[in-house]
Biopython code that builds the backbone (N, CA, C, O; Angstrom):
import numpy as np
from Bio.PDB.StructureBuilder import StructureBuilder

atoms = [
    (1, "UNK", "N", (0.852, -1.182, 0.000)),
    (1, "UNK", "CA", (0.000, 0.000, 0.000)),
    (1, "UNK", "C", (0.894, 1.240, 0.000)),
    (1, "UNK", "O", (1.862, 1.291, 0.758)),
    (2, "UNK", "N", (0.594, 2.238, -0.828)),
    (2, "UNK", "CA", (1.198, 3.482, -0.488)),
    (2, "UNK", "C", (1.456, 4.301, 0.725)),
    (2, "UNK", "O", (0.685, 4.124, 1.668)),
    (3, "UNK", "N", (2.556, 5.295, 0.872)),
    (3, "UNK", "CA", (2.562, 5.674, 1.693)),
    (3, "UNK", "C", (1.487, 7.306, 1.518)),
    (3, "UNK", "O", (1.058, 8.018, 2.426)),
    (4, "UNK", "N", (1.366, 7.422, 0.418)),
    (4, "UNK", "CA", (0.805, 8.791, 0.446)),
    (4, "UNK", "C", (1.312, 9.603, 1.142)),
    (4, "UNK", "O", (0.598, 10.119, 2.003)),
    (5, "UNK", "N", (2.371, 9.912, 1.056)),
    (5, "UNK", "CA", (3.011, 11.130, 1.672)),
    (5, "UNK", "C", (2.716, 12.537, 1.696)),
    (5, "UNK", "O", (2.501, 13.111, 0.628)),
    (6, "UNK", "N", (2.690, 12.988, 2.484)),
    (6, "UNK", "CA", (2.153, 14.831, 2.700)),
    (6, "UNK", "C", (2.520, 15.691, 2.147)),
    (6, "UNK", "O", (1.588, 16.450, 1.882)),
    (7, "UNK", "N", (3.636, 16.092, 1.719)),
    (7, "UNK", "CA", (4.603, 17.080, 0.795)),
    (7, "UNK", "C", (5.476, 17.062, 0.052)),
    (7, "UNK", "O", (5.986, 15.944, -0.030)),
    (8, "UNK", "N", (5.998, 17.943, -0.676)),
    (8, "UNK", "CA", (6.692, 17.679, -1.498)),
    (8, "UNK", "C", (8.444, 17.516, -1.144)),
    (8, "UNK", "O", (8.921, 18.589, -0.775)),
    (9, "UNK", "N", (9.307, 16.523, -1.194)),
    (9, "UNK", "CA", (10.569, 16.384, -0.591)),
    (9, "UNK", "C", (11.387, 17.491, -0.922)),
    (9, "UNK", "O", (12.241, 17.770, -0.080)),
    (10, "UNK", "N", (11.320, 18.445, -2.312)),
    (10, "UNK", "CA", (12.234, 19.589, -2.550)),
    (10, "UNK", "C", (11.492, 20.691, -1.943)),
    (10, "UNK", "O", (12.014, 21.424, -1.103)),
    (11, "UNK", "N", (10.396, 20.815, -2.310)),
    (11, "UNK", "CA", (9.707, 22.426, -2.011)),
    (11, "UNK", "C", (8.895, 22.620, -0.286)),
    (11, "UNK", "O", (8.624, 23.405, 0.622)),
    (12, "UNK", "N", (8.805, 21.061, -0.827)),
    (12, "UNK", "CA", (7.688, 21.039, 1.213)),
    (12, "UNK", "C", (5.929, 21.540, 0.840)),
    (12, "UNK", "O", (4.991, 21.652, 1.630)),
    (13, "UNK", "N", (5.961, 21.747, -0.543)),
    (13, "UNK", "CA", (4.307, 21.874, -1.089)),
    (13, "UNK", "C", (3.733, 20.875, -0.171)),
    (13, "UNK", "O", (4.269, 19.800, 0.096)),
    (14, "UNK", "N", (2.572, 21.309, 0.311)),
    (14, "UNK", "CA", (1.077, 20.038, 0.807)),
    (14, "UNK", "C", (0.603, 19.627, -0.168)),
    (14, "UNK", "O", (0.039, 20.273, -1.050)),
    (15, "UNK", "N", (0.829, 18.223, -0.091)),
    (15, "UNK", "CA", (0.133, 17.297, -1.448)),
    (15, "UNK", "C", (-0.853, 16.434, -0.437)),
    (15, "UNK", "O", (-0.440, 15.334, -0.069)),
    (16, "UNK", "N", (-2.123, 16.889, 0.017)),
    (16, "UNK", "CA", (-2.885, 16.004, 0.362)),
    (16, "UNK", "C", (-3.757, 14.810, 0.028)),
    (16, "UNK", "O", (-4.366, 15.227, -0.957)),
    (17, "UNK", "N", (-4.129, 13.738, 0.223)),
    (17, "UNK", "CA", (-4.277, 12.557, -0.370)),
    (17, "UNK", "C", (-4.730, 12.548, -1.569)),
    (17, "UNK", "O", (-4.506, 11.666, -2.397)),
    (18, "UNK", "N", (-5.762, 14.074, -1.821)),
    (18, "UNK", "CA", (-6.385, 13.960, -3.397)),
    (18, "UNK", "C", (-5.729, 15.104, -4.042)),
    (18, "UNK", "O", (-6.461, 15.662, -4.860)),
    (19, "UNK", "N", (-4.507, 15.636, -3.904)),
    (19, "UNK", "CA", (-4.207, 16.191, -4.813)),
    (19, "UNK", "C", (-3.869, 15.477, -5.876)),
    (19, "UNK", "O", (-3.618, 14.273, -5.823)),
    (20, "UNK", "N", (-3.833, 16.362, -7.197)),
    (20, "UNK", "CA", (-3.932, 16.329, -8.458)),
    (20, "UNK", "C", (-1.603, 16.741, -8.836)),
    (20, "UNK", "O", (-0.870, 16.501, -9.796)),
    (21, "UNK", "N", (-1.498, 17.040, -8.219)),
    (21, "UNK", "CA", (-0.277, 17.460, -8.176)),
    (21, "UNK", "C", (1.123, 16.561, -7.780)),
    (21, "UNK", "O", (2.282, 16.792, -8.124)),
    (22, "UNK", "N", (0.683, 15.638, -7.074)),
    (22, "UNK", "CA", (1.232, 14.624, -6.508)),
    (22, "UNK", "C", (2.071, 13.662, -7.336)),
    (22, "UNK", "O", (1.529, 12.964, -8.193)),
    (23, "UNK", "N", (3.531, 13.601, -7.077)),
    (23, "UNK", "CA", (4.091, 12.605, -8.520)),
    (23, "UNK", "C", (5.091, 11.785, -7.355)),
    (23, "UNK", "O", (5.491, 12.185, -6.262)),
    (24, "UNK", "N", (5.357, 10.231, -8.194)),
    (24, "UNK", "CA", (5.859, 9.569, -7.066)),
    (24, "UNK", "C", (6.827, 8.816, -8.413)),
    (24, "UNK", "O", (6.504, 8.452, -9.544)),
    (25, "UNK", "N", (7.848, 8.805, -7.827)),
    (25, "UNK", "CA", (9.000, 7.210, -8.391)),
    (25, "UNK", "C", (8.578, 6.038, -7.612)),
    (25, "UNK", "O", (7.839, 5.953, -6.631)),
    (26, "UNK", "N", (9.288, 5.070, -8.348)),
    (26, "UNK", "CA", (9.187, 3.313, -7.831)),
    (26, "UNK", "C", (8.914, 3.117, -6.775)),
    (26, "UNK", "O", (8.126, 2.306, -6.289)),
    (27, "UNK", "N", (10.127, 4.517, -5.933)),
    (27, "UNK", "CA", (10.223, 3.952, -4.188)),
    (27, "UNK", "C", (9.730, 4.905, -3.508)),
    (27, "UNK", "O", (10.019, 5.165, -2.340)),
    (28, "UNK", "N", (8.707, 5.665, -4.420)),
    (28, "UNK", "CA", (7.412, 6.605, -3.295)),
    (28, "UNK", "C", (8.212, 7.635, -3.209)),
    (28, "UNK", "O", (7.562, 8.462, -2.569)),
    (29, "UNK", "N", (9.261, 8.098, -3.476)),
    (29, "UNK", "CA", (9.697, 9.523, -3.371)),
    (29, "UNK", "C", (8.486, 10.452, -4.032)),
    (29, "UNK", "O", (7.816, 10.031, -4.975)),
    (30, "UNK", "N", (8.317, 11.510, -3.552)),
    (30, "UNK", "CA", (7.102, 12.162, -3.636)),
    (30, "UNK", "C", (7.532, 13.336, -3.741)),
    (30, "UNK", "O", (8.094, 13.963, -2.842)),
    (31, "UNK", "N", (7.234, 13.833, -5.165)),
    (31, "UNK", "CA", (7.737, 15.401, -5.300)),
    (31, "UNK", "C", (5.982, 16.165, -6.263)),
    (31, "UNK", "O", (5.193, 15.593, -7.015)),
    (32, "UNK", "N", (6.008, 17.521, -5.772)),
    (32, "UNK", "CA", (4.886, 18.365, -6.670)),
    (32, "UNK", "C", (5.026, 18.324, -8.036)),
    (32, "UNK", "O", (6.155, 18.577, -8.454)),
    (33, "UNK", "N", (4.044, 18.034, -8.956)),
    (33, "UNK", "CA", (4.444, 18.227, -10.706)),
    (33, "UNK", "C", (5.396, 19.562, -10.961)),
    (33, "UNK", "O", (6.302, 19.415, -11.780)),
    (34, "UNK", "N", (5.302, 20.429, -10.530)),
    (34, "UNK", "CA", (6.115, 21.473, -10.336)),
    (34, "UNK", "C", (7.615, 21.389, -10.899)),
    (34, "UNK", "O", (8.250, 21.634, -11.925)),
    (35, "UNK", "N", (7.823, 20.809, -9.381)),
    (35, "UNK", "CA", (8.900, 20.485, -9.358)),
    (35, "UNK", "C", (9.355, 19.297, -9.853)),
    (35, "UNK", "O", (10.516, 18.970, -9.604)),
    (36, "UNK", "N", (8.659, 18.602, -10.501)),
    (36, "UNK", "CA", (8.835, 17.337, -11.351)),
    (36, "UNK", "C", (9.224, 17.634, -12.376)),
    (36, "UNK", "O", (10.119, 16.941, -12.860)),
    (37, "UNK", "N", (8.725, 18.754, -13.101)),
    (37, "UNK", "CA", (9.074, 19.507, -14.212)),
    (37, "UNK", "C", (9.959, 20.088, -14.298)),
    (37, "UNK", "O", (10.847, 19.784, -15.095)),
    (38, "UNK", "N", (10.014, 20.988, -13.614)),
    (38, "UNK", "CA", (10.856, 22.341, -14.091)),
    (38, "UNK", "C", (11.839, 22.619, -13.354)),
    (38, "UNK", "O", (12.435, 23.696, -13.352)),
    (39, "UNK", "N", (12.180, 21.263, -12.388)),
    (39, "UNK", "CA", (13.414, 21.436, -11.569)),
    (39, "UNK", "C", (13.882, 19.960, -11.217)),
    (39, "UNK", "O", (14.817, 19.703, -10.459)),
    (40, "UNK", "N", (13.123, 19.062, -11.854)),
    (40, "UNK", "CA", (13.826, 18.010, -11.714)),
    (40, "UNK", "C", (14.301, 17.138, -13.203)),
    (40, "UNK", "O", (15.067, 16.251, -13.579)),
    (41, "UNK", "N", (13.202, 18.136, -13.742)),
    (41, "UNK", "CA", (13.410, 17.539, -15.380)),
    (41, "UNK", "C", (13.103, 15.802, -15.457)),
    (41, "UNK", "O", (13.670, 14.982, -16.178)),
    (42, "UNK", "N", (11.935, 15.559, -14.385)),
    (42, "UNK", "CA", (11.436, 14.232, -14.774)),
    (42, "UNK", "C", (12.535, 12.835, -14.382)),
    (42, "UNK", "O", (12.315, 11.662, -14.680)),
    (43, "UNK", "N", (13.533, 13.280, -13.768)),
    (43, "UNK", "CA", (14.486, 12.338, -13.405)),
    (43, "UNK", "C", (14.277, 12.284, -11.383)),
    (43, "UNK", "O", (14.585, 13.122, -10.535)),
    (44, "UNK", "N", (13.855, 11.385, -11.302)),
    (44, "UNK", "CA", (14.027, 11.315, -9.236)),
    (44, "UNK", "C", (15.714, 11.613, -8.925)),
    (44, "UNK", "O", (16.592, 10.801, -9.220)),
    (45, "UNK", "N", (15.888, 12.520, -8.478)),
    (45, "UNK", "CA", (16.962, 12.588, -7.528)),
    (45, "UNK", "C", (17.588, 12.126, -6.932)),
    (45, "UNK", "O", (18.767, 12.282, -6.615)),
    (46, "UNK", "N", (16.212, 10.930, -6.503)),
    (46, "UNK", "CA", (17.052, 9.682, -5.482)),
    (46, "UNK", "C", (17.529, 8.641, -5.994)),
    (46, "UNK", "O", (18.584, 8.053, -5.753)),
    (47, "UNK", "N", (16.698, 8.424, -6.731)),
    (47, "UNK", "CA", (17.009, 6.952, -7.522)),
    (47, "UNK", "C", (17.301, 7.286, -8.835)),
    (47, "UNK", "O", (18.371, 6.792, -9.188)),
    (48, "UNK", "N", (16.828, 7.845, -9.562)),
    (48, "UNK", "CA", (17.154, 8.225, -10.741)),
    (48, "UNK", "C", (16.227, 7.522, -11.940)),
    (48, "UNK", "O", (16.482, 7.028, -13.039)),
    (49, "UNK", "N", (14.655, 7.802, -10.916)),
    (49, "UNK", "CA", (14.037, 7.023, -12.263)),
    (49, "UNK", "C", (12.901, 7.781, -12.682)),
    (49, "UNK", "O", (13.067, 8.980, -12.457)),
    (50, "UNK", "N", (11.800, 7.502, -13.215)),
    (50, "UNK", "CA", (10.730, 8.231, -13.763)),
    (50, "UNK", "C", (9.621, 8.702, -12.568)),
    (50, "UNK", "O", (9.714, 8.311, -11.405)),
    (51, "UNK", "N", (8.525, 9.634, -13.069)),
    (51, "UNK", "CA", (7.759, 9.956, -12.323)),
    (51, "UNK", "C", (6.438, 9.790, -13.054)),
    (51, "UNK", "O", (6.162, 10.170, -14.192)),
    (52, "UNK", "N", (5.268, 8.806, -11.707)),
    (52, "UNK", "CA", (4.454, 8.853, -12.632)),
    (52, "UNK", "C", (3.161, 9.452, -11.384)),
    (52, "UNK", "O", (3.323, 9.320, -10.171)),
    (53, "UNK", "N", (1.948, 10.090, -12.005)),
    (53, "UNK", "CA", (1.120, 10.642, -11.159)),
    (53, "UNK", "C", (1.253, 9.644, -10.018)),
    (53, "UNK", "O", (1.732, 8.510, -10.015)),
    (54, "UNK", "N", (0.759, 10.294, -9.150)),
    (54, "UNK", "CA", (0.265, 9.473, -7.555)),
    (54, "UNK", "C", (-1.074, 8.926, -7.763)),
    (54, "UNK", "O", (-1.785, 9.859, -8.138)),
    (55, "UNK", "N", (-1.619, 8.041, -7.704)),
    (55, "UNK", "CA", (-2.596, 7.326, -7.428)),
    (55, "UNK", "C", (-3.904, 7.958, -5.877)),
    (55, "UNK", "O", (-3.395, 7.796, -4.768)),
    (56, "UNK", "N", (-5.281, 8.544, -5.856)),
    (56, "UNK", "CA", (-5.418, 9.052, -5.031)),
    (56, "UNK", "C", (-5.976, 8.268, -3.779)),
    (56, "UNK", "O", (-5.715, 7.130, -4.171)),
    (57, "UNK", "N", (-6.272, 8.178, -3.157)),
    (57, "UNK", "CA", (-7.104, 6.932, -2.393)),
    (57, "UNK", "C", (-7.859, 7.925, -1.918)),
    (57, "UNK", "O", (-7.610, 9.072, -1.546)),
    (58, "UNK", "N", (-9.390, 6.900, -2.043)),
    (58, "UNK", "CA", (-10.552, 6.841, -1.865)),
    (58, "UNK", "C", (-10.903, 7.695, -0.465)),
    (58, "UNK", "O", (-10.593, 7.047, 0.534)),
    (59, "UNK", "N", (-11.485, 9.018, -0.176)),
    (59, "UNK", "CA", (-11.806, 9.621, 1.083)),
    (59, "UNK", "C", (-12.465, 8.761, 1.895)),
    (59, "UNK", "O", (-12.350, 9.034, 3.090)),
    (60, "UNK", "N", (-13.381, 7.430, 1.526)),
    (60, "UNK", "CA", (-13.769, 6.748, 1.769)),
    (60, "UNK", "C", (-12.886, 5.801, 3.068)),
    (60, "UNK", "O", (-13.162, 5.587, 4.248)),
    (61, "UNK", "N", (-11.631, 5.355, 2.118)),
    (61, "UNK", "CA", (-10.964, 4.321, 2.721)),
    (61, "UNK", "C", (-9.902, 4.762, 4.180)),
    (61, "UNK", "O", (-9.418, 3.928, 4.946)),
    (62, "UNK", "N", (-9.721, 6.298, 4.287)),
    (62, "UNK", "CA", (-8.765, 6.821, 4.799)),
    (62, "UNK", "C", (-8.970, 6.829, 6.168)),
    (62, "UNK", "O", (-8.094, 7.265, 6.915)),
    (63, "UNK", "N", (-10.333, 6.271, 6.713)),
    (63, "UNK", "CA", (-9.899, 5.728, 8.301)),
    (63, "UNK", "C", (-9.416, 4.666, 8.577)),
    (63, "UNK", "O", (-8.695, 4.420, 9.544)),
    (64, "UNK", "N", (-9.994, 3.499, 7.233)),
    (64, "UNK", "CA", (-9.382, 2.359, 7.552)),
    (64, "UNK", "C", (-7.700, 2.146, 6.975)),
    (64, "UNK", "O", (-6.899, 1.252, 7.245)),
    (65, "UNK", "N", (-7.568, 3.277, 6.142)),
    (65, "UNK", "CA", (-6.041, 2.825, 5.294)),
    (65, "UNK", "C", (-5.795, 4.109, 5.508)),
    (65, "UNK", "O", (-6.009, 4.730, 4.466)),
    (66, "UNK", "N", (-5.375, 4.938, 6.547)),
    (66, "UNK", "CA", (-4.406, 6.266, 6.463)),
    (66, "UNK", "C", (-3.609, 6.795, 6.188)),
    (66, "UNK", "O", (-2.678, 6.000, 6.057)),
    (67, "UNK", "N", (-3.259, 7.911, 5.948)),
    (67, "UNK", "CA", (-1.958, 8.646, 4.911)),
    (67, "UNK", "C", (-1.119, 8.727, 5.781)),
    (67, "UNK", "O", (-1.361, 8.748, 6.988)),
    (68, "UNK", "N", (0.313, 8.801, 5.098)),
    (68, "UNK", "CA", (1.178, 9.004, 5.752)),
    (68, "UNK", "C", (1.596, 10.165, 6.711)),
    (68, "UNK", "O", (1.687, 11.039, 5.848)),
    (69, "UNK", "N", (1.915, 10.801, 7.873)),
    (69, "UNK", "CA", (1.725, 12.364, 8.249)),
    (69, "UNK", "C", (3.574, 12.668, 8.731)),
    (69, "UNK", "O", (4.037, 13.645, 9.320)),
    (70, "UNK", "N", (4.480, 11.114, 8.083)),
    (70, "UNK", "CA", (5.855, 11.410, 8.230)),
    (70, "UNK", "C", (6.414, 12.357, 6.824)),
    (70, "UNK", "O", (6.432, 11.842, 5.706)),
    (71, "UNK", "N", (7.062, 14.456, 7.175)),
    (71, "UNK", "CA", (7.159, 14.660, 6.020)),
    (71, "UNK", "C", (8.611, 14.609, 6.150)),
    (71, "UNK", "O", (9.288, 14.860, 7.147)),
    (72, "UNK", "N", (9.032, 14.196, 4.828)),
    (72, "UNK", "CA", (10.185, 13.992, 3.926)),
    (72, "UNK", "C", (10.804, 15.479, 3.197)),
    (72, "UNK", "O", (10.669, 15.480, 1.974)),
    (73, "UNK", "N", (11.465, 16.746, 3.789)),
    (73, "UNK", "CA", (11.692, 17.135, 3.454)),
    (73, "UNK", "C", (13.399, 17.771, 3.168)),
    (73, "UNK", "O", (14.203, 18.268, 3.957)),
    (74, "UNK", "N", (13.464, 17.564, 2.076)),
    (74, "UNK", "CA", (15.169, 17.561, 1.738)),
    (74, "UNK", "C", (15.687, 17.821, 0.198)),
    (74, "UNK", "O", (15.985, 17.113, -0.764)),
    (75, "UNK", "N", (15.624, 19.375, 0.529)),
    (75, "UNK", "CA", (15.792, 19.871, -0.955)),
    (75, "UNK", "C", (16.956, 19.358, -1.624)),
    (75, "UNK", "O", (18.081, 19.036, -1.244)),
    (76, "UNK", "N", (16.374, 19.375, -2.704)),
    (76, "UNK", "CA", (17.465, 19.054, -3.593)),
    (76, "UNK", "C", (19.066, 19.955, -4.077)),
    (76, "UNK", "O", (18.829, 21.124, -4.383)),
    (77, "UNK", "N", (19.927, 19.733, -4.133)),
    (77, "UNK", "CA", (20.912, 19.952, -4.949)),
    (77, "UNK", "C", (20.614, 20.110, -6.501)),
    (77, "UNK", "O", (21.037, 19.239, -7.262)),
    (78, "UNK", "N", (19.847, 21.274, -7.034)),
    (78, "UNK", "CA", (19.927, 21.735, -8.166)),
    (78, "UNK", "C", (21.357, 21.229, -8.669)),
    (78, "UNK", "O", (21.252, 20.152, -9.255)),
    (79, "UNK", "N", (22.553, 21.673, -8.604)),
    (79, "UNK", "CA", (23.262, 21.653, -9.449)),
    (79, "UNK", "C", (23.698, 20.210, -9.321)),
    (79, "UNK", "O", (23.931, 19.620, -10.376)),
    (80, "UNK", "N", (23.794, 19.772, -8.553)),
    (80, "UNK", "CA", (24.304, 18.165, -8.588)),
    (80, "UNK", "C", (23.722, 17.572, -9.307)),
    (80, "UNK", "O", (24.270, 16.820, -10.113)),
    (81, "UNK", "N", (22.504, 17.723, -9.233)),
    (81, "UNK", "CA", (21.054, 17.043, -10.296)),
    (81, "UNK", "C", (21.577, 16.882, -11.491)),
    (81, "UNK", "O", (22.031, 15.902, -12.082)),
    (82, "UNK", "N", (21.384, 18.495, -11.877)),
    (82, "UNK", "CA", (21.448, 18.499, -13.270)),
    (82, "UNK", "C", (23.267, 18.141, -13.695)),
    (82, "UNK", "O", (23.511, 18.305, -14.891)),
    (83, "UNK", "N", (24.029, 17.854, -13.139)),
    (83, "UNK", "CA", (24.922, 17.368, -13.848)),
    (83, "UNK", "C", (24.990, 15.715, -13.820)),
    (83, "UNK", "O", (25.571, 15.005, -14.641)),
    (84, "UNK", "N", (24.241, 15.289, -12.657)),
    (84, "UNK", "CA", (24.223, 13.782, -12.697)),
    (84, "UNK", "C", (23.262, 13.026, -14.142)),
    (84, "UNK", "O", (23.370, 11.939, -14.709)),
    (85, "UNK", "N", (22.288, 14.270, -14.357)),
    (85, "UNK", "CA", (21.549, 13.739, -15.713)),
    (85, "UNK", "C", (22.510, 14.026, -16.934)),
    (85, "UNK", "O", (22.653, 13.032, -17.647)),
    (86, "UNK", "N", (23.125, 15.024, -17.299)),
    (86, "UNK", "CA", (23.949, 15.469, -18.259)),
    (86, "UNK", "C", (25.067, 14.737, -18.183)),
    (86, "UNK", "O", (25.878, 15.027, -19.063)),
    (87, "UNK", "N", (25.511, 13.613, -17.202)),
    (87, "UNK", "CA", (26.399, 12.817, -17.505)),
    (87, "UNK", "C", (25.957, 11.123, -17.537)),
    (87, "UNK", "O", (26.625, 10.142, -17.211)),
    (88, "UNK", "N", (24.422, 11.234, -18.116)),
    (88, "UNK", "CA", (24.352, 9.745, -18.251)),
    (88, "UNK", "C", (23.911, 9.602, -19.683)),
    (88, "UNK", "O", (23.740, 8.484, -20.168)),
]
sb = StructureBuilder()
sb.init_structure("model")
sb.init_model(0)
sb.init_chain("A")
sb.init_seg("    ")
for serial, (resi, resn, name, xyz) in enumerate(atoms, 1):
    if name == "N":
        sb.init_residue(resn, " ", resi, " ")
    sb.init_atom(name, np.array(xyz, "f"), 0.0, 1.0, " ", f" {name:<3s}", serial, name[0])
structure = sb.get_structure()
């Protein structure tokens, strides 16, 4: 099950369970489309893989299956980034 995480790991945006904004890699790193775009250039930081929307869960299900409320915040190294993509 997802962790649905609360914010965004570079910016610290609130991505609450139904946002529309919400983008995750393989291993749930969780960044804003934002910053998926236009500062990560679509590459995870951590792992170095793709981003695909977040999946929202059901308002329904969220007493019995709750979101995560641990936030992950740890901006990125702009420049490290972009040279770790420009050298693969």
């Amino acid at each position: 099950m997802l962790d649905i995480r609360p914010t965004c790991e570079n910016c610290n945006k609130n991505l609450p369970f139904d946002s529309q904004e919400a983008m995750i890699c393989t291993f749930e790193c969780t960044f804003c489309k934002d910053c998926v775009d236009n500062i990560l250039h679509k590459i995870c930081p951590n792992c170095g893989g793709g981003f695909e929307k977040r999946p929202i869960r059901p308002e329904s299900l969220l007493e019995k299956y709750p979101v995560s409320t641990k936030i992950v915040h740890k901006p990125v190294d702009i420049e490290k980034h972009l040279k770790s993509i420009k050298s693969k």
